[in-house]
N, C-alpha and C positions, 0 to 999 in steps of 0.2 A: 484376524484380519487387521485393517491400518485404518489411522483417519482417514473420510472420504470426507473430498469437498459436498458442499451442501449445493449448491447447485448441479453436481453432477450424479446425486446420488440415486434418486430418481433411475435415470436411465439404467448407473452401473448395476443397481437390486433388479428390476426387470430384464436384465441381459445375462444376471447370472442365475435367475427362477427359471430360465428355459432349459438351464442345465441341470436344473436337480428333479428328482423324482420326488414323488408323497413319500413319507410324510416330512420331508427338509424342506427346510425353510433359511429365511435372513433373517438377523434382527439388528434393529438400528439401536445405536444407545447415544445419548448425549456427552459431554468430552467426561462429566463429572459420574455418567452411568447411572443419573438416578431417574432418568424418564426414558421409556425405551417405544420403538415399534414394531411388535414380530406378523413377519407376513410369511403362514406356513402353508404348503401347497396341502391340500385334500385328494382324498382318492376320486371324487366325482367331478375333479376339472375343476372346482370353483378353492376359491384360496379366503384362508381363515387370517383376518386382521384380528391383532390383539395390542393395545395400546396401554399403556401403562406410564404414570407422570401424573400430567397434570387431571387428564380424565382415564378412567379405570373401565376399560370395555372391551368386549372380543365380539366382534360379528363375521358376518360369509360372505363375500362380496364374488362377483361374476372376474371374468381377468378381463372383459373389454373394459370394463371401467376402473380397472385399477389405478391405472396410471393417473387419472381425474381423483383419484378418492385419495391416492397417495399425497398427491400434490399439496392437497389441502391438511391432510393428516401433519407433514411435515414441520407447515410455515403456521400449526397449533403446539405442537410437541415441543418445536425447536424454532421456537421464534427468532433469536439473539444467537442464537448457532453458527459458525462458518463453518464447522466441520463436525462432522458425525463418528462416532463409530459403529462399521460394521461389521458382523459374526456370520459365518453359516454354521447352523444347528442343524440335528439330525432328526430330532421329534420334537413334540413340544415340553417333555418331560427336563430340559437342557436348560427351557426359559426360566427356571424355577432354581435354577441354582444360581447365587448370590454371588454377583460379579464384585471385585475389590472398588468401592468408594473410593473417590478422590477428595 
């Protein structure tokens, strides 16, 4: 996929999670790709955050809160950001392959 604005990325990840089925997911990367955040859907409704950069974490988050938990994930990941990159993956086995450094 292309750079996404950072204000708008938000919305465009949560618009294209309604189109994909478990186990695909998005994952955001920063322009340089070395802090990312993958949001992959689960089979029981509830969608696995996995954050990677500055803090190193995956947890399970509900989707009504997504968008509250996103928000903040964002403006920690990518603070100094105007644009993001984003990917759709197919599992989370995808996240583990090493994207080209900038």
């Amino acid at each position: 996929m292309a750079l996404v604005n950072i204000d708008s990325v938000s919305r465009n990840l949560l618009q294209k999670l309604k189109k994909l089925s478990p186990p695909q997911g998005i994952e955001l990367l920063s322009y340089k790709r070395n802090r990312s955040i993958a949001v992959l859907l689960l089979d029981d409704g509830k969608i696995l955050v996995r954050e990677r950069g500055y803090r190193d974490q995956e947890y399970v988050v509900e989707k009504s809160i997504l968008a509250k938990h996103l928000k903040s994930l964002i403006k920690y990941e990518f603070p100094r950001s105007r644009k993001v990159r984003m990917y759709q993956v197919e599992n989370s086995r995808e996240l583990d392959i090493a994207r080209k450094k900038l």
